[in-house]
N, C-alpha and C positions, 0 to 999 in steps of 0.2 A: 606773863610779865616777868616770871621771874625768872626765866632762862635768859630775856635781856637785861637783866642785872648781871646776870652771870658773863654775859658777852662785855657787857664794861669791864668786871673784875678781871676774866682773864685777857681781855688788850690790854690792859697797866701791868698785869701781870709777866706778860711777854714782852710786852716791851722794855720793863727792867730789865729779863733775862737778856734780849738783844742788846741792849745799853750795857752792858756788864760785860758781855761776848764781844760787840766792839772795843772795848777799853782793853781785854787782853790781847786783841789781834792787835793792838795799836804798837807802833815803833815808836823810840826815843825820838825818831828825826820827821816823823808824820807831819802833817801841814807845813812845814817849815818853808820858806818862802812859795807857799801853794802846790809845793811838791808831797808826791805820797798819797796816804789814808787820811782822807778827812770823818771824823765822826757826824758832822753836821749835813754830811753828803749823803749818808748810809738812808737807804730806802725805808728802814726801820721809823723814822719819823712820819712819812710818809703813812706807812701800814696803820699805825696810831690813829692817825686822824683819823681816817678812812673808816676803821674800825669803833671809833667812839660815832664817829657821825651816824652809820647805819644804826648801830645802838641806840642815842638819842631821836635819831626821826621813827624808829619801832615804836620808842616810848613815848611820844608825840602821837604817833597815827594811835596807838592803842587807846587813848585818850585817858591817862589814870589818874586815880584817884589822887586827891589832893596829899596824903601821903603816900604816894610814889612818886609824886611829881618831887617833894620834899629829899627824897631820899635819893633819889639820883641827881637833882641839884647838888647835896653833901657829896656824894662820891665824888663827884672833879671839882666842886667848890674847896676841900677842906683837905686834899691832897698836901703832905707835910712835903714839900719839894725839896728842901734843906736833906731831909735823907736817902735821896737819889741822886745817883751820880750827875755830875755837873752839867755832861754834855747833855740830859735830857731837862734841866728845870726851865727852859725856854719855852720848849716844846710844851712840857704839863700844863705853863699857862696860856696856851696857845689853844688849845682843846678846850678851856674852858668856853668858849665862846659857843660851844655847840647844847650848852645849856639854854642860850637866851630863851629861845620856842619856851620853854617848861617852866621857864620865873611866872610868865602869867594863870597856871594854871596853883600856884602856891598859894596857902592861905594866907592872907597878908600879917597875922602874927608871925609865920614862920620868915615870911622873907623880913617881914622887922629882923626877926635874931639873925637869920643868914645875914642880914647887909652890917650889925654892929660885930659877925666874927669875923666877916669877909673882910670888912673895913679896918680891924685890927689885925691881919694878917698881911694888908697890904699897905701902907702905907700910902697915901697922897702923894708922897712926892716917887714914890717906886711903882705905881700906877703904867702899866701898858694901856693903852685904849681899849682894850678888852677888857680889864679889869674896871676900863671908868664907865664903860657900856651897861657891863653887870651892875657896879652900884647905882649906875643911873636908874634902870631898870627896875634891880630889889625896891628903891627906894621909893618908885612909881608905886608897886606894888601896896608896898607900907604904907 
């Protein structure tokens, strides 16, 4: 189990470093009327998903214990996106959706507190459908 935690930590890990490597390759005049380097383009988002995905469905097939199921929920629930560069905070809450599998396997005390941090971290009105998925979900849970 624990070498797939380690597989989440280092794809956020990399993917910073990617995200960071794009922003230097980047020109003053990049996307500018869709000409250039787009950072939204860069396969580096792609890798991400892909890479949490196989992570998450490991942690799913392994079927674990209700704190691990807890503890890989926090690792992409409680992601501070604010201190990652811009062109990746889309993307971070875009991954989170590869948690739902694992909200059912949480003690429903714990998704109680997941769904009052998640819910103060996200606003209602700043809600992507992923994020309304999750609270629907946690709050099943609870």
């Amino acid at each position: 189990m624990e070498e797939l935690f380690a597989a989440l930590e280092q794809a956020l890990l990399d993917y910073r470093q990617d995200l960071e490597n794009c922003e230097r390759r980047r020109k003053p005049m990049d996307g500018l009327f869709g000409l250039g380097y787009r950072i939204q383009d860069d396969p580096c988002h792609t890798r991400l998903d892909e890479r949490i995905k196989q992570a998450t469905d490991g942690i799913c097939a392994a079927e674990p214990a209700p704190e691990d199921a807890e503890r890989a929920v926090r690792m992409l629930l409680c992601i501070d996106a604010q201190a990652w560069p811009e062109s990746g905070r889309l993307m971070l809450r875009a991954i989170q959706r590869h948690i739902l599998p694992l909200i059912p396997l949480l003690p429903p005390d714990a998704a109680a507190a997941l769904l009052r941090e998640y819910a103060g971290r996200y606003k209602r009105w700043d809600r992507l459908p992923v994020q309304q998925q999750i609270c629907k979900a946690l709050k099943a849970r609870a």
